[in-house]
C-alpha positions as CSV (number, residue, x, y, z in Angstrom):
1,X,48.2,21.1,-23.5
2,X,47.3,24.0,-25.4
3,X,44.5,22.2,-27.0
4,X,43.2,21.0,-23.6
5,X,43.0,25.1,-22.7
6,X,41.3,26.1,-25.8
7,X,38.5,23.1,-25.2
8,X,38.0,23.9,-21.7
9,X,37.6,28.2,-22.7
10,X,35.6,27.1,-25.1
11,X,32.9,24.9,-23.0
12,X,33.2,27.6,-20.1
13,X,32.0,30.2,-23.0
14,X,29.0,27.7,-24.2
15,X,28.0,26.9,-20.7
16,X,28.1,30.9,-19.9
17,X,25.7,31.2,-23.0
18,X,23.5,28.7,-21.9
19,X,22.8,30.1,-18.7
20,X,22.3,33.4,-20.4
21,X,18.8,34.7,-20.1
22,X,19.7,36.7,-23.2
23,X,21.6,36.1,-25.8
24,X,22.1,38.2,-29.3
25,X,24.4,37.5,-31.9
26,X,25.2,40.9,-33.7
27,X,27.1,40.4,-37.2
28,X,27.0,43.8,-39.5
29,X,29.2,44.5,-42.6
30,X,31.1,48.5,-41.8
31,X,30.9,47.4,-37.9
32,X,34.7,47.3,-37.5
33,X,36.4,50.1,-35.3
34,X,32.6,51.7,-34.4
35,X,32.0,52.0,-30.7
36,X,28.9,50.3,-29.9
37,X,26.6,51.1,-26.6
38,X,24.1,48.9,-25.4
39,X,21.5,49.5,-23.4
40,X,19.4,47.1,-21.7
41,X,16.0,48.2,-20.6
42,X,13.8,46.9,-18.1
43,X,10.5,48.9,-16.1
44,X,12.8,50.2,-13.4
45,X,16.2,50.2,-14.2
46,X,18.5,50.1,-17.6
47,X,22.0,48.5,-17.9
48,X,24.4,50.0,-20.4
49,X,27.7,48.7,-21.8
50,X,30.3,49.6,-24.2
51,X,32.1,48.0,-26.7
52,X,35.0,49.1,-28.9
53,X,34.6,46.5,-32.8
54,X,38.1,46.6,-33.4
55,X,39.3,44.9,-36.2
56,X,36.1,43.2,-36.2
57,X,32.2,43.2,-37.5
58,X,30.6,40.7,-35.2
59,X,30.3,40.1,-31.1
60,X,27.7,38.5,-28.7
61,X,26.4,39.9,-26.0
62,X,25.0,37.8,-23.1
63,X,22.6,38.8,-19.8
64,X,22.0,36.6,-17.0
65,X,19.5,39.0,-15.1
66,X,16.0,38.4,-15.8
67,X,13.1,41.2,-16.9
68,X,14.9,43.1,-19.6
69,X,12.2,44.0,-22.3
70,X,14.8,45.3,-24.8
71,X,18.2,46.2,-26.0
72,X,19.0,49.0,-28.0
73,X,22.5,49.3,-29.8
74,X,23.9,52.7,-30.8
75,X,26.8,53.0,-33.3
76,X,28.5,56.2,-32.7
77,X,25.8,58.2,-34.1
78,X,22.3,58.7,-33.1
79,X,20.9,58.0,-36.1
80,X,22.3,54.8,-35.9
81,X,20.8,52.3,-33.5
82,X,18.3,49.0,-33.4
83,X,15.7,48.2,-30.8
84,X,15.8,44.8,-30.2
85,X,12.9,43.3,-28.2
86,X,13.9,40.4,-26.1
87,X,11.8,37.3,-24.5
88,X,13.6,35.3,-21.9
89,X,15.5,31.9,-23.2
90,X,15.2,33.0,-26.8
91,X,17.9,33.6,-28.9
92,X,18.3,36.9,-31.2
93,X,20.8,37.3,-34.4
94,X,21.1,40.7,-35.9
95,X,22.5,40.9,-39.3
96,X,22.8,43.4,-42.2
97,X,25.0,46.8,-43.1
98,X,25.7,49.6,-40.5
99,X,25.3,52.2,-43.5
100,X,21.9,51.2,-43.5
101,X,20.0,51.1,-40.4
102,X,16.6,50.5,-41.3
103,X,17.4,47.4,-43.0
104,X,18.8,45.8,-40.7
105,X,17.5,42.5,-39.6
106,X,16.4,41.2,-36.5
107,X,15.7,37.5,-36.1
108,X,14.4,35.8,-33.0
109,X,11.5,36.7,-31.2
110,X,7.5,37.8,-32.6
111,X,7.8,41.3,-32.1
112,X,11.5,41.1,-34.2
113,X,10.6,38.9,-36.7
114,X,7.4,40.8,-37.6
115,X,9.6,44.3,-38.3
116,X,11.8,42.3,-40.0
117,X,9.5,41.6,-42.3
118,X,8.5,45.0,-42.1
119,X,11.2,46.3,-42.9
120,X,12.2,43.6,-46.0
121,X,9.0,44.2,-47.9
122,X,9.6,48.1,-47.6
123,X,13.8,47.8,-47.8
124,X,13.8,49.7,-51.6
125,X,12.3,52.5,-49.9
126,X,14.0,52.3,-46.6
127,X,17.7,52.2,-48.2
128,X,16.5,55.0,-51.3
129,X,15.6,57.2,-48.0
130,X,18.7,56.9,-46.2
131,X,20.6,57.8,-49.6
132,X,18.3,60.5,-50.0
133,X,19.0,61.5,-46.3
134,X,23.3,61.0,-47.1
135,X,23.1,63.2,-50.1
136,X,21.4,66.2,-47.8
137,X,23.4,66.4,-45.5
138,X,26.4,66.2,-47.2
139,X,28.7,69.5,-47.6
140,X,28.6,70.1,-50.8
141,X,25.7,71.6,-52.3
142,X,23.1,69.2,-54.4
143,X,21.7,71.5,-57.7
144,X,18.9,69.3,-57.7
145,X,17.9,69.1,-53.9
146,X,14.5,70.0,-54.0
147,X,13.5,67.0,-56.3
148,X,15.6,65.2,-53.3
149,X,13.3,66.7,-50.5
150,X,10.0,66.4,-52.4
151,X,11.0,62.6,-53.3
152,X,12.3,62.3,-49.6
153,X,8.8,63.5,-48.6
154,X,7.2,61.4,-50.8
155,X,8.5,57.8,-49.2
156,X,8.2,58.9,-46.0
157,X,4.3,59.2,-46.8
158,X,4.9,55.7,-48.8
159,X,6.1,54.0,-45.4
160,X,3.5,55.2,-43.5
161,X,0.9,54.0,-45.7
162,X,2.9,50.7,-45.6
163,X,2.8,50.9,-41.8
164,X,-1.3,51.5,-41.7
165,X,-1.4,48.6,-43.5
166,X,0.5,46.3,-41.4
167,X,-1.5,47.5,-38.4
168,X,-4.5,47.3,-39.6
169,X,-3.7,43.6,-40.8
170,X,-1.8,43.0,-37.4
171,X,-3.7,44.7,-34.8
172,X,-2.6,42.3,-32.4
173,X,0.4,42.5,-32.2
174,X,3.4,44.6,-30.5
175,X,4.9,45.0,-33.9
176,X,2.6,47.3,-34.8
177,X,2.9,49.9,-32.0
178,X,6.5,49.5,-32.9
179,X,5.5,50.8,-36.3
180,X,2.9,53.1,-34.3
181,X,5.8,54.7,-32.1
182,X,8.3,55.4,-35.6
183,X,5.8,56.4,-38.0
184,X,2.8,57.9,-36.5
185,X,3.7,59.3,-33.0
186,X,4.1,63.1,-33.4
187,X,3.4,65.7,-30.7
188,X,2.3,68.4,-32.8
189,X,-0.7,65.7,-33.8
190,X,-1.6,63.5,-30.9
191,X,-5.0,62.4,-31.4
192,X,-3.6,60.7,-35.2
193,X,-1.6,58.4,-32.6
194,X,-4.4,58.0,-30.1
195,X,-6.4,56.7,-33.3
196,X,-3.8,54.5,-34.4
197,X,-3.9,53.2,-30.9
198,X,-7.6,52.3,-30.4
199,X,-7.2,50.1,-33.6
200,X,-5.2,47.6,-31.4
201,X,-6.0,44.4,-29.5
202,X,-6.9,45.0,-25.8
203,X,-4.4,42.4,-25.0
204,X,-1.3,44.9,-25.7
205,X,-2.1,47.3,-22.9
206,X,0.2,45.5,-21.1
207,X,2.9,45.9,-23.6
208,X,5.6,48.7,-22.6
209,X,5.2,50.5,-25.7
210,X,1.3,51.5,-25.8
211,X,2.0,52.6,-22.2
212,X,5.3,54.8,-23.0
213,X,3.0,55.6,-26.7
214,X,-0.3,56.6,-24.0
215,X,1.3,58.5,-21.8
216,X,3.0,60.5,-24.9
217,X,-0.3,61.0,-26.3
218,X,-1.8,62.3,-22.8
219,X,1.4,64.6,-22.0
220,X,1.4,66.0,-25.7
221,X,-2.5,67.0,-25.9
222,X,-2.0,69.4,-22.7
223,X,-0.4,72.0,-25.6
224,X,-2.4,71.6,-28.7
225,X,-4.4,74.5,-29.8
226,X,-7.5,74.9,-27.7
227,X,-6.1,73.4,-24.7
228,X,-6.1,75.5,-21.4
229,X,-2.3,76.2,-20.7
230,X,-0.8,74.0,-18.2
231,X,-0.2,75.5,-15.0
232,X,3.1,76.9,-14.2
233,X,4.8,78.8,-11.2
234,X,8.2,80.6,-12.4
235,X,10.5,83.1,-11.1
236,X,11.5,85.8,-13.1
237,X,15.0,87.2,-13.5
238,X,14.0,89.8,-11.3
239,X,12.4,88.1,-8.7
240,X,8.8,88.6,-10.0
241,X,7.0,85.2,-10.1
242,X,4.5,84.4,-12.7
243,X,1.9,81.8,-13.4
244,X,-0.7,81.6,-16.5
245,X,-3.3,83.8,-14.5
246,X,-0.4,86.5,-14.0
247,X,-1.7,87.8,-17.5
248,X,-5.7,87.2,-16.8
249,X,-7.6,89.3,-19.0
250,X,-4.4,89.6,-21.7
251,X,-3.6,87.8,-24.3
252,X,0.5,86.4,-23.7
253,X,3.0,85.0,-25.2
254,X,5.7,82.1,-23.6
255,X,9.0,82.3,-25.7
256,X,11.3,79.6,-25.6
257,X,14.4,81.1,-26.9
258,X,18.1,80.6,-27.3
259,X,20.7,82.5,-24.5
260,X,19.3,85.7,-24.6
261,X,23.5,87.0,-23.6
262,X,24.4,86.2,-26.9
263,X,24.9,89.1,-29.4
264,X,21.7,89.8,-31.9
265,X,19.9,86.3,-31.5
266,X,17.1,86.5,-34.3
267,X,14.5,85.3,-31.8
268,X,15.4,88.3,-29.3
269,X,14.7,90.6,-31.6
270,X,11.6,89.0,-33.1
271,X,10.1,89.7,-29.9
272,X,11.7,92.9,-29.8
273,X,9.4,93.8,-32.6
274,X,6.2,92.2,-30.7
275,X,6.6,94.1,-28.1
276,X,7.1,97.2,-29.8
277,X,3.7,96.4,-32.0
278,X,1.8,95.2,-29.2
279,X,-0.2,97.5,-26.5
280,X,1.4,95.7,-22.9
281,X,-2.2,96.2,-21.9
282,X,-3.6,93.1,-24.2
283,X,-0.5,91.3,-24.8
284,X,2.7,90.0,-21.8
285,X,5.2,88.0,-23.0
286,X,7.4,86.0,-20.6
287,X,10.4,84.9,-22.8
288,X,12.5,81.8,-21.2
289,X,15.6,81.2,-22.0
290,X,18.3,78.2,-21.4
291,X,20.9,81.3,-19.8
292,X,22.5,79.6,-16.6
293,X,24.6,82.4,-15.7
294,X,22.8,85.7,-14.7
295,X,25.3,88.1,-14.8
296,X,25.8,88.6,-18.7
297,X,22.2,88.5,-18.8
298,X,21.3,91.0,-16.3
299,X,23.8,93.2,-18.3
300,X,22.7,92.8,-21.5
301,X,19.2,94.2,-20.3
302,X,20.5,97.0,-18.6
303,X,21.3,98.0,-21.9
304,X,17.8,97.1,-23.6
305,X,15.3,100.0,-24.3
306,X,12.7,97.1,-23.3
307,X,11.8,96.2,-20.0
308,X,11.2,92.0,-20.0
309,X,10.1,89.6,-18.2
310,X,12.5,86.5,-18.5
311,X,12.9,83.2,-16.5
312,X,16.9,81.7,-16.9
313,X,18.1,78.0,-16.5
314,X,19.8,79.0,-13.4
315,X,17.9,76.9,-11.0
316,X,16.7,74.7,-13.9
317,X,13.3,76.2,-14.3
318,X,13.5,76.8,-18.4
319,X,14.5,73.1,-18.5
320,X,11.0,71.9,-17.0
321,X,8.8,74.4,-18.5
322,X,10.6,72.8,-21.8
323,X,9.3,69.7,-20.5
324,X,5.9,70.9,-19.5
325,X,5.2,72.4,-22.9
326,X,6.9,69.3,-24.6
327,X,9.6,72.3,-26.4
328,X,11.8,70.0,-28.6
329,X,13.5,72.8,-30.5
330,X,14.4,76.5,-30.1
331,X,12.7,78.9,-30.9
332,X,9.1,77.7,-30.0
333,X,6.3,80.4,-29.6
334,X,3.2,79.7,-27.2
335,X,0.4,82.5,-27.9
336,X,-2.8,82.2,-25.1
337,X,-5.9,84.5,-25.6
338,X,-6.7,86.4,-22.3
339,X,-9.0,83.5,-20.7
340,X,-5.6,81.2,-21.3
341,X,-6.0,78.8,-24.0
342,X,-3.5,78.1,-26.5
343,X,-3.9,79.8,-29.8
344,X,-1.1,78.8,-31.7
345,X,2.2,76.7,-31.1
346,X,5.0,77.9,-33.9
347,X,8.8,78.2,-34.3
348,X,7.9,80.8,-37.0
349,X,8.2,84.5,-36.4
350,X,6.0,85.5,-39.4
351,X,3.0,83.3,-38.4
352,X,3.2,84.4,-35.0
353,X,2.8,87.7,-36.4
354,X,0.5,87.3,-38.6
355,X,-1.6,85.8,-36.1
356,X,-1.3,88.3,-33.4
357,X,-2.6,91.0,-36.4
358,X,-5.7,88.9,-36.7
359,X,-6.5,88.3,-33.2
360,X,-5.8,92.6,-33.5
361,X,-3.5,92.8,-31.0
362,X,-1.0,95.1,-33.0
363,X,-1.2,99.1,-32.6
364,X,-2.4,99.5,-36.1
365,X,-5.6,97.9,-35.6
């Protein structure tokens, strides 16, 4: 009887699999007692489940919906996941170790069997960089870990040259905006990626990932350096609204800053100093900060010697200028000249400095 059971579960599960749109096989060594997330994406909508590897280091998952362009499994950590690009009917193994995520293979499919390959000729540099990476961060203190950094540096520029070859050779192909999107998108340098992106085939501009890697490109060149400042329309903690032309005729500076309640954040007073420096007549500043409550704030600058004009996260505003000026870690300076163009983009205090002294904005000029 019990044998009769075990058949019939077992040709229910082979019939559910080949009704199954998708299908992917995941078997990784150091899997066992990791929560695993997956996330099926499709234009319009994304499905997400979770699963708990207990006691084990391999598990299928199955989709029946149609349109899903990918699945991307996350480990835990952030720095561990796999895309895995799907095509309908076709099905995907995913093999390797979880202590080394860029190795990990990806069978089934063009697009995955091209990174795979990818990622096999380049696998001595891909696993010496995530030891490199380990080591780091580690606690304890490395003697030698600026040969680490300069090495780390080094195969980083390795890969990439690895990755202009394959796209040159593969042009093609959606591999290679893959390889586009992890090694050559960066928003500080947007036209590198738009270059990298008129090498390929016509034929891809229907592929999800030149859009998502165009639009990137479009959104990130509204804040490089020359670019006229994209319009905004904020409300200041004390009810004063600004907008770029606010500060016509005067140089300015947007500071995107950590909670300006906290005691003695370095930012704060890096702008202290500014403003101290600085004639109000050629240069504003207009500090944002992610603050949601305005009560410690509003104390802390009753207490200032310096009057400011700051925009809080209470209604969500610093979160969408973040967006707007594509801000992807705090601090981040914004200096326009007084016709509103971007001078410089920074996170460093002494080259914002040093800059505003040679645009001769400082008192001893």
């Amino acid at each position: 009887m019990l044998k009769k059971i075990l058949i019939l579960l077992a040709c229910v599960l082979f019939s559910c699999m080949e009704e199954a749109v998708y299908s992917v096989k995941v078997r990784l060594d150091n899997l066992e007692g990791k929560e695993v997330y997956a996330v099926f994406e499709a234009d319009d909508m994304k499905k997400i489940d979770t699963l708990s590897a207990l006691g084990m280091n391999e598990f299928t998952l199955t989709e029946m919906e149609e349109n899903f362009r990918s699945l991307t499994l996350y480990f835990e950590s952030p720095a561990q996941w796999i895309t895995i690009y799907l095509e309908p009917g076709r099905r995907i193994t995913v093999t390797g170790d979880l202590l080394y995520p860029g190795l990990i293979r990806v069978k089934g499919g063009r697009i995955n069997d091209l990174l795979t390959e990818f990622r096999e000729n380049a696998s001595a540099l891909l696993k010496e960089q995530t030891d490199l990476v380990k080591i780091l961060n580690s606690p304890q203190e490395e003697p030698n870990s600026g040969n680490s950094i300069a090495r780390l540096t080094n195969i980083r520029h390795e890969l990439s040259l690895l990755a202009d070859a394959f796209i040159r050779k593969y042009p093609d192909e959606g591999a290679s905006a893959v390889l586009i999107q992890e090694y050559f998108f960066d928003q500080e340098t947007p036209f590198v990626t738009e270059a990298y992106l008129d090498l390929l085939s016509p034929e891809l501009n229907g592929f999800h990932v030149v859009g998502e890697l165009r639009e990137g490109v479009e959104k990130a060149k509204r804040t490089v350096p020359g670019a006229k400042a994209p319009e905004f329309a904020v409300t200041a903690l004390d009810g004063a609204s600004f907008r770029p032309d606010s500060f016509a005729g005067r140089h300015f500076i947007l500071a995107f800053v950590s909670d300006w309640s906290d005691n003695g954040p370095a930012d704060r007073m890096l702008l202290g100093e500014i403003r101290s420096a600085c004639p109000a007549n050629r240069l504003e500043i207009l500090a944002v900060s992610l603050d949601e409550d305005p009560r410690p704030v509003r104390e802390r600058i009753r207490r200032d010697s310096l009057a400011w004009n700051l925009v809080i996260d209470s209604s969500g505003e610093a979160i969408e200028l973040m967006d707007l000026y594509n801000v992807n870690i705090i601090p981040c300076y914004y200096l326009m000249d007084s016709e509103g163009r971007i001078l410089l983009k920074t996170e460093n205090g002494i080259e914002l400095k040093q800059v505003l002294h040679r645009e001769g904005l400082t008192k001893d000029n």
